[in-house]
Biopython code that builds the backbone (N, CA, C, O; Angstrom):
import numpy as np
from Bio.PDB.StructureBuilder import StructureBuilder

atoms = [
    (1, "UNK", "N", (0.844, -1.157, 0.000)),
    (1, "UNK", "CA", (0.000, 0.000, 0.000)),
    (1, "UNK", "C", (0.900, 1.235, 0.000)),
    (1, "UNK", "O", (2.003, 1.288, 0.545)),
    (2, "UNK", "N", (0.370, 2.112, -0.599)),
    (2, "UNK", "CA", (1.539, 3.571, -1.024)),
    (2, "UNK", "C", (0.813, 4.530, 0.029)),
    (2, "UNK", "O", (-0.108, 4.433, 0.841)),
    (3, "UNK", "N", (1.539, 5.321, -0.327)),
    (3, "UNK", "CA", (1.002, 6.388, 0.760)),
    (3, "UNK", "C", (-0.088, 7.420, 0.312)),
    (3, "UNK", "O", (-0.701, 8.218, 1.021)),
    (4, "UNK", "N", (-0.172, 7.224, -0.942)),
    (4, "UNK", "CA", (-1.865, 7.609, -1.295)),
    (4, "UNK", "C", (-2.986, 6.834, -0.739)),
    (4, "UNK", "O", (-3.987, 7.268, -0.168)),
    (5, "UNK", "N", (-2.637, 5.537, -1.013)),
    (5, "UNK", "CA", (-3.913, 4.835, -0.817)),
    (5, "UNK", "C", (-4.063, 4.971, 0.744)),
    (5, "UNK", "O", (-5.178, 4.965, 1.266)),
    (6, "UNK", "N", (-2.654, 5.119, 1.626)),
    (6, "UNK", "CA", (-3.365, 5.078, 3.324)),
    (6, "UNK", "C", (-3.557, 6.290, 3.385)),
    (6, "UNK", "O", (-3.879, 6.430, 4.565)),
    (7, "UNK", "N", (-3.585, 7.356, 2.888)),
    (7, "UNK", "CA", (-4.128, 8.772, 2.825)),
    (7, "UNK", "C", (-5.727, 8.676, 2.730)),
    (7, "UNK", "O", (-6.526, 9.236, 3.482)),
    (8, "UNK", "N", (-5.977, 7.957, 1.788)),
    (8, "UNK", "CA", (-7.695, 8.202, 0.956)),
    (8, "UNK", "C", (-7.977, 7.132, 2.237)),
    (8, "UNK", "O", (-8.584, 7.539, 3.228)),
    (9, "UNK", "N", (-7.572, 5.960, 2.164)),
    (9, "UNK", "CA", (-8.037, 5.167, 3.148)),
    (9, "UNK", "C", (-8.274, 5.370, 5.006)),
    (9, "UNK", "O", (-8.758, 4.653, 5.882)),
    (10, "UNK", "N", (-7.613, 6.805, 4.979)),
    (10, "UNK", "CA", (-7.646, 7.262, 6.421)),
    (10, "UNK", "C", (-8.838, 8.552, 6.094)),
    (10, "UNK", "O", (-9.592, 8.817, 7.030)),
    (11, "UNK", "N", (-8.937, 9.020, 5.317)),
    (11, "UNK", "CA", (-10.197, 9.904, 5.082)),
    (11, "UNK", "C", (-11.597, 9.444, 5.233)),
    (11, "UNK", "O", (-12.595, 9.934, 5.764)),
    (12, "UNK", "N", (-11.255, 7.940, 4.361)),
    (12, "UNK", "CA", (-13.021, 7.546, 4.885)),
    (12, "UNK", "C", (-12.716, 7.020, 5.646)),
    (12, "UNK", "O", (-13.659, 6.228, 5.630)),
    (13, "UNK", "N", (-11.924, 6.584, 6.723)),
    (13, "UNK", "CA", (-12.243, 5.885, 8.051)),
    (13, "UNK", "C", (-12.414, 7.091, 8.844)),
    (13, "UNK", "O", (-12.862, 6.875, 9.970)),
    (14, "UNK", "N", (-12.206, 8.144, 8.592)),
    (14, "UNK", "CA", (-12.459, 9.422, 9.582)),
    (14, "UNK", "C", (-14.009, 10.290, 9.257)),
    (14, "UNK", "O", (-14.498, 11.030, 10.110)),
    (15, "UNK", "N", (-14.716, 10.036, 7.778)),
    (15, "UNK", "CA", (-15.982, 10.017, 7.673)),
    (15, "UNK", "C", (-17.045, 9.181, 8.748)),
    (15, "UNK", "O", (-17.823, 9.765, 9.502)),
    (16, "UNK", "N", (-16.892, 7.570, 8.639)),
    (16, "UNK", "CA", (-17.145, 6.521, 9.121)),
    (16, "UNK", "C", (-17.888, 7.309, 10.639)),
    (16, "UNK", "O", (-17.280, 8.267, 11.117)),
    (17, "UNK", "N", (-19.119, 6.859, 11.272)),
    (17, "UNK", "CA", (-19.632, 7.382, 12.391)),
    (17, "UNK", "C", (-20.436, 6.047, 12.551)),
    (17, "UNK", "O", (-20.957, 5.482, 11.589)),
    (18, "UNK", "N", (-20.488, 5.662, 13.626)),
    (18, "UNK", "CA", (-20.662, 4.242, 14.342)),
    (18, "UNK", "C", (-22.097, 4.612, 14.392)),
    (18, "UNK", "O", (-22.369, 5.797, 14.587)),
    (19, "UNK", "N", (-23.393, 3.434, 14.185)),
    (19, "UNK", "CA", (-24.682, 4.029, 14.802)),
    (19, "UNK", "C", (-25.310, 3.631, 16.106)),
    (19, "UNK", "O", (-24.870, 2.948, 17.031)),
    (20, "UNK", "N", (-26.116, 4.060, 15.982)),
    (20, "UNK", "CA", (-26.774, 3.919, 17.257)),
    (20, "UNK", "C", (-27.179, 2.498, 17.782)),
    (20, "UNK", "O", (-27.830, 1.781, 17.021)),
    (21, "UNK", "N", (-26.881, 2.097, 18.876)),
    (21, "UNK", "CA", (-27.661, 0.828, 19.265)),
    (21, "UNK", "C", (-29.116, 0.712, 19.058)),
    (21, "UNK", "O", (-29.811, 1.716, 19.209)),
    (22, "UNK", "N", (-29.535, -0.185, 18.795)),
    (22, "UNK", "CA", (-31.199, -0.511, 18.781)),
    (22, "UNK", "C", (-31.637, -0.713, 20.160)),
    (22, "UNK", "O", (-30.972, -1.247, 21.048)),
    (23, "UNK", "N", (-32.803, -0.243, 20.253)),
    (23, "UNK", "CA", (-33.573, -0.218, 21.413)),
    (23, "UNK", "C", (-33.706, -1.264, 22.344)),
    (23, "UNK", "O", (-33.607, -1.316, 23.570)),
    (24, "UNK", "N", (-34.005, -2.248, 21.290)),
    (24, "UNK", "CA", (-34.242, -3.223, 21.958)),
    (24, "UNK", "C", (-32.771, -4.038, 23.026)),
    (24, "UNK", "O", (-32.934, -4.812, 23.969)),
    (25, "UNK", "N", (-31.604, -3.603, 22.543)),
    (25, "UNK", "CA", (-30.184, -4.136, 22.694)),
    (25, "UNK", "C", (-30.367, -3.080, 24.024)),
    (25, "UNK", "O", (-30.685, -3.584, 25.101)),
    (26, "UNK", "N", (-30.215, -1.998, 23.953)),
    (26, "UNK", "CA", (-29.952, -1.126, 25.430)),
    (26, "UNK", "C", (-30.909, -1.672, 26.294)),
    (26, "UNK", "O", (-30.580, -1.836, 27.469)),
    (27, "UNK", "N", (-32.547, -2.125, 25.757)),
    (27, "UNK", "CA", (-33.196, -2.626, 26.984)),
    (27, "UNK", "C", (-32.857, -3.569, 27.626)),
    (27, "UNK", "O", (-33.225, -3.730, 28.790)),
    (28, "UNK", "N", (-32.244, -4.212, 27.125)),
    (28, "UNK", "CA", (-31.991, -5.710, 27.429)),
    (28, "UNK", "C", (-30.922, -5.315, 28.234)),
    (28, "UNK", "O", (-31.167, -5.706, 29.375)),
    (29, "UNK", "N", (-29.380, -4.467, 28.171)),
    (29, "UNK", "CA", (-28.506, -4.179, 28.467)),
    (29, "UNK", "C", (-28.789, -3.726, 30.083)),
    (29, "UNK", "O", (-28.224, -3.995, 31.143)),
    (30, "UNK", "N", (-29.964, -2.895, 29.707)),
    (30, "UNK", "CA", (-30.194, -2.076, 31.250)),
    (30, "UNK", "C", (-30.983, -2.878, 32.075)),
    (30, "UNK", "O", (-31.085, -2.598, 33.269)),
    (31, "UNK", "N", (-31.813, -4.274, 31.372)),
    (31, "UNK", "CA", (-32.412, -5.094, 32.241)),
    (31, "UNK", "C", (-31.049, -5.701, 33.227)),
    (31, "UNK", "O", (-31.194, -5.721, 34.450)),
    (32, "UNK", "N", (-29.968, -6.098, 32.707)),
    (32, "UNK", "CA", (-29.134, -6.861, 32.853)),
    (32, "UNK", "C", (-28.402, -6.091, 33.877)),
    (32, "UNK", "O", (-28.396, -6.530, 35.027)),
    (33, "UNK", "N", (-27.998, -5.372, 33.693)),
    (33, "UNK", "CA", (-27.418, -4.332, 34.709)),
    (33, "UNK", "C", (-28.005, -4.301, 35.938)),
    (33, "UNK", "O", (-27.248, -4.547, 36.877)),
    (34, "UNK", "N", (-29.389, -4.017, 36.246)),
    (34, "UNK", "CA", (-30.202, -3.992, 37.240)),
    (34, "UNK", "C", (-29.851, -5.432, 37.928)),
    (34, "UNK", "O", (-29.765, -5.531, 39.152)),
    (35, "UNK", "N", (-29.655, -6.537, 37.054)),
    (35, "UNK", "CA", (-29.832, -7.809, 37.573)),
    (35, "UNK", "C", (-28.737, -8.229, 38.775)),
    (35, "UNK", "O", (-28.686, -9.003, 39.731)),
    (36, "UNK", "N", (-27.930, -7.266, 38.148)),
    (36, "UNK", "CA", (-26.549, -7.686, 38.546)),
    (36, "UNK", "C", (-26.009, -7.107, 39.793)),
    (36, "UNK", "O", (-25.809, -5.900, 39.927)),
    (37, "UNK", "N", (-25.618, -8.603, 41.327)),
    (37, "UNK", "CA", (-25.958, -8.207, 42.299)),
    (37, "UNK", "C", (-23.944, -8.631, 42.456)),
    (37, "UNK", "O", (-23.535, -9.714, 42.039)),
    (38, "UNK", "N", (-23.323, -7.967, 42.861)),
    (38, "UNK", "CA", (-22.062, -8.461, 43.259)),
    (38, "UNK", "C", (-22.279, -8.734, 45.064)),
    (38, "UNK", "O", (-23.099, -8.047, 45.674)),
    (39, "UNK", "N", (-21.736, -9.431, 45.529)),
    (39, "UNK", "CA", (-21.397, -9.809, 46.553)),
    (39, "UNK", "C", (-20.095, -9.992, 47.118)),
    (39, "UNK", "O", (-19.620, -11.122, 47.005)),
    (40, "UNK", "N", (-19.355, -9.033, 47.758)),
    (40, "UNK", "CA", (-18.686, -9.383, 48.740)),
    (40, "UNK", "C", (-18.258, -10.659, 49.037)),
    (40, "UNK", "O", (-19.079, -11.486, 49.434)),
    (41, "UNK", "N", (-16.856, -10.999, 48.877)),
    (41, "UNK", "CA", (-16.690, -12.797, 49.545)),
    (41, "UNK", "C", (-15.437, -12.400, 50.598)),
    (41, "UNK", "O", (-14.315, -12.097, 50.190)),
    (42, "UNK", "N", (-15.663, -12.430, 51.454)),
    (42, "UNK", "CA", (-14.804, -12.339, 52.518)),
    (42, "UNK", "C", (-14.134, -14.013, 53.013)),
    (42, "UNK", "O", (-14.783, -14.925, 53.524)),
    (43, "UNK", "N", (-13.002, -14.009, 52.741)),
    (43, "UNK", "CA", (-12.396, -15.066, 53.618)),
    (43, "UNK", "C", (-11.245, -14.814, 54.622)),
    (43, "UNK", "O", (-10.902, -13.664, 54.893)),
    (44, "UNK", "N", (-10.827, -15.578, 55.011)),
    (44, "UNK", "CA", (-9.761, -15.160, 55.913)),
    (44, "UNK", "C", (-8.255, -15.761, 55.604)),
    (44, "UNK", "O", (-8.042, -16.973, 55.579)),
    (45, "UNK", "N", (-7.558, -15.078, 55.444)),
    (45, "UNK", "CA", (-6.176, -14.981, 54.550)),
    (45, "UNK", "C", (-5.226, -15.874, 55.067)),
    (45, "UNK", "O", (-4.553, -15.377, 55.970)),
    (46, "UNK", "N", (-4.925, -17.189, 54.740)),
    (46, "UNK", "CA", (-4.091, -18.224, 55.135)),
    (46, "UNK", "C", (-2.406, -17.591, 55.313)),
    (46, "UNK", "O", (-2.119, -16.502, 54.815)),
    (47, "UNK", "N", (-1.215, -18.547, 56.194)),
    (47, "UNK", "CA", (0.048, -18.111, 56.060)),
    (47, "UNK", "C", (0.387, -17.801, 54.654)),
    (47, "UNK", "O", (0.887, -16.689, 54.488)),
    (48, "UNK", "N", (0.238, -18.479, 53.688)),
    (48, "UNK", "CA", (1.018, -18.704, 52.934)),
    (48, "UNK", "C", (0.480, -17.272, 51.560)),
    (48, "UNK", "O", (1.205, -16.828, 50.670)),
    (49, "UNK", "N", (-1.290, -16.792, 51.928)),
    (49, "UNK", "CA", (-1.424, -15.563, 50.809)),
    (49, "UNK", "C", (-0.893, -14.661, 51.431)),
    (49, "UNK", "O", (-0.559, -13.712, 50.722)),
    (50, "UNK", "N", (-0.577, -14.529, 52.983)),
    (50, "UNK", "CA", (0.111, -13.016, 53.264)),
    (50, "UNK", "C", (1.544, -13.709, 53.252)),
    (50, "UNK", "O", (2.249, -12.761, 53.595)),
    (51, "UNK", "N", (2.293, -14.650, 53.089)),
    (51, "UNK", "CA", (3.632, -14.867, 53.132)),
    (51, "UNK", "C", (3.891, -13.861, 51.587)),
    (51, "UNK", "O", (4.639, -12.887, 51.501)),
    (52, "UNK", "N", (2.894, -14.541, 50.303)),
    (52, "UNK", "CA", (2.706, -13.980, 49.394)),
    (52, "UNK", "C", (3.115, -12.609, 48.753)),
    (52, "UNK", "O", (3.977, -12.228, 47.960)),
    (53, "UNK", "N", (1.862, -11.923, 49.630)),
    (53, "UNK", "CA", (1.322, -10.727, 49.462)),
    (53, "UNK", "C", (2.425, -10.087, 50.004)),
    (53, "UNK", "O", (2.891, -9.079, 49.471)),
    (54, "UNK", "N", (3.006, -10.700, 51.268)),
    (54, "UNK", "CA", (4.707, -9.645, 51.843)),
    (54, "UNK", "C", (5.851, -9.760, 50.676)),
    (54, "UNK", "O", (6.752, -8.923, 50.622)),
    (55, "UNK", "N", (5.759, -10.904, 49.695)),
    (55, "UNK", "CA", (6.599, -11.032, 49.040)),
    (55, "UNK", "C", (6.707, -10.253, 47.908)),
    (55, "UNK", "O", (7.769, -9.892, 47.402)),
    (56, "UNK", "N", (5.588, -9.995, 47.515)),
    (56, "UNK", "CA", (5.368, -9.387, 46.609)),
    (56, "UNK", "C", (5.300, -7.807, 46.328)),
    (56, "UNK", "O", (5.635, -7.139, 45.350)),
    (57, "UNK", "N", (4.740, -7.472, 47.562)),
    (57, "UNK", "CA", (5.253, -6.065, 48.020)),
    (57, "UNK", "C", (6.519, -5.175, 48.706)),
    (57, "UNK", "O", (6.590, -3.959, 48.888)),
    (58, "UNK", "N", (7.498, -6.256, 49.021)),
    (58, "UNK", "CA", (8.365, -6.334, 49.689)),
    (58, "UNK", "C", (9.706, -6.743, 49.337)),
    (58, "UNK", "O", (10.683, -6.641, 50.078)),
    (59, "UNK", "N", (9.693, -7.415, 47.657)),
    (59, "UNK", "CA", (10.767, -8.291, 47.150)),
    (59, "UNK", "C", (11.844, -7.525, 47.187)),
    (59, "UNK", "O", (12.927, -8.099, 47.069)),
    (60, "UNK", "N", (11.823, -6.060, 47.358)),
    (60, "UNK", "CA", (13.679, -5.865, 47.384)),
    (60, "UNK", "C", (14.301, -5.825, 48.416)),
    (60, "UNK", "O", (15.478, -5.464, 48.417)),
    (61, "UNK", "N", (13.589, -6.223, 49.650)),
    (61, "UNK", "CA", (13.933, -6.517, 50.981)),
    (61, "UNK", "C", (15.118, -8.067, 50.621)),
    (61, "UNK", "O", (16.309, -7.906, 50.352)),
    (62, "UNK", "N", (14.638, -9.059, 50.679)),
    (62, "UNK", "CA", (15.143, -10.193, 50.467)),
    (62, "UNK", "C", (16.384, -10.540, 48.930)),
    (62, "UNK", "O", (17.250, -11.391, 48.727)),
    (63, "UNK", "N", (15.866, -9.417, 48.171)),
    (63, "UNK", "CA", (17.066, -9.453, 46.706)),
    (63, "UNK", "C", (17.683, -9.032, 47.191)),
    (63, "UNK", "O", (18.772, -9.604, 47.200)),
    (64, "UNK", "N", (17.581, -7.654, 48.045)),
    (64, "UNK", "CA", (18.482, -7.346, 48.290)),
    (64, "UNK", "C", (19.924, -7.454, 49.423)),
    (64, "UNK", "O", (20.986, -6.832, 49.425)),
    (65, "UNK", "N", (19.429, -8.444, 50.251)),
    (65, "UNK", "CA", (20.076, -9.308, 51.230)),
    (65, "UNK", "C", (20.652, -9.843, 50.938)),
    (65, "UNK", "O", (21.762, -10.020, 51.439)),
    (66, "UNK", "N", (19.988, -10.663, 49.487)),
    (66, "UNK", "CA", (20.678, -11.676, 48.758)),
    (66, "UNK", "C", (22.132, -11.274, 48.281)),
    (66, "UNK", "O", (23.161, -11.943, 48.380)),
    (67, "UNK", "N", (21.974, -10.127, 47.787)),
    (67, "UNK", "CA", (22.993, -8.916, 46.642)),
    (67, "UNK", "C", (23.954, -9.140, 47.387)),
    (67, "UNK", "O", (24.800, -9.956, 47.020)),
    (68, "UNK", "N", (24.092, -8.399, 48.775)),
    (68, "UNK", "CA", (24.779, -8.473, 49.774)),
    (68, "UNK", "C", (25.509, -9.415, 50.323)),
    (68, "UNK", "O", (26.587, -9.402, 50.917)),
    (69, "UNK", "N", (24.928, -10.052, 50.099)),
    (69, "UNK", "CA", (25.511, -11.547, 50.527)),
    (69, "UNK", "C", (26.347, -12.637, 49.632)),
    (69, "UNK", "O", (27.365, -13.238, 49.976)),
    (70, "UNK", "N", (25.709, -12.718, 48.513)),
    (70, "UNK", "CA", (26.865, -12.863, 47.409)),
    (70, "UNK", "C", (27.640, -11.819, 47.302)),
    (70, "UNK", "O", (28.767, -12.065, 47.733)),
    (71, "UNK", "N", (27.510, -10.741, 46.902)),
    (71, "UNK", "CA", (28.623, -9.596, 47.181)),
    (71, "UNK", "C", (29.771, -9.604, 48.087)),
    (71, "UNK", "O", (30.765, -8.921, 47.841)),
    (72, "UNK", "N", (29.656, -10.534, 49.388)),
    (72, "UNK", "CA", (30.419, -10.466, 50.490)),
    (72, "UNK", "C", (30.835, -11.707, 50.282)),
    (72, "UNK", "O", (31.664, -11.865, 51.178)),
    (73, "UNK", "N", (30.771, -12.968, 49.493)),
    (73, "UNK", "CA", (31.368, -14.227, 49.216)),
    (73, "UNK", "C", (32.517, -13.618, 48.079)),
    (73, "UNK", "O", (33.309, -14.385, 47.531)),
]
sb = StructureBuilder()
sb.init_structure("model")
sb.init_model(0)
sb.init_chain("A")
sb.init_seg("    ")
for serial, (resi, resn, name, xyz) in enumerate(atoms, 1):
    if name == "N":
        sb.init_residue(resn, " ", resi, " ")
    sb.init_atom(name, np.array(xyz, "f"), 0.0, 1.0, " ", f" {name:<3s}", serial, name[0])
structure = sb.get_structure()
């Protein structure tokens, strides 16, 4: 493709205007919405998701011990 054709070809994609949803699609959309109940799941966080969760928030604590420590071998 030359650079005419993505020229003309970017003109009518910038004409191009998306239409409107049909009625019937948003009703259905907004029935669905209404339907929709999230719930809360509360559990209680074992050793090993906060061993995790410290690790993961925390990893340059322990790299960096590591660094140190090979560094000093």
């Amino acid at each position: 493709m030359n650079d005419h054709d993505s020229d003309l070809l970017q003109r009518e994609l910038e004409r191009l205007q998306p239409s409107a949803p049909k009625a019937a699609l948003m009703q259905r959309l907004r029935a669905a919405r209404l339907q929709v109940r999230v719930a809360v799941v509360q559990r209680e966080s074992t050793l090993g998701d906060r061993l995790s969760r410290w690790f993961a928030e925390w990893w340059c604590l322990p790299a960096g011990a590591t660094a140190v420590a090979v560094g000093g071998l």
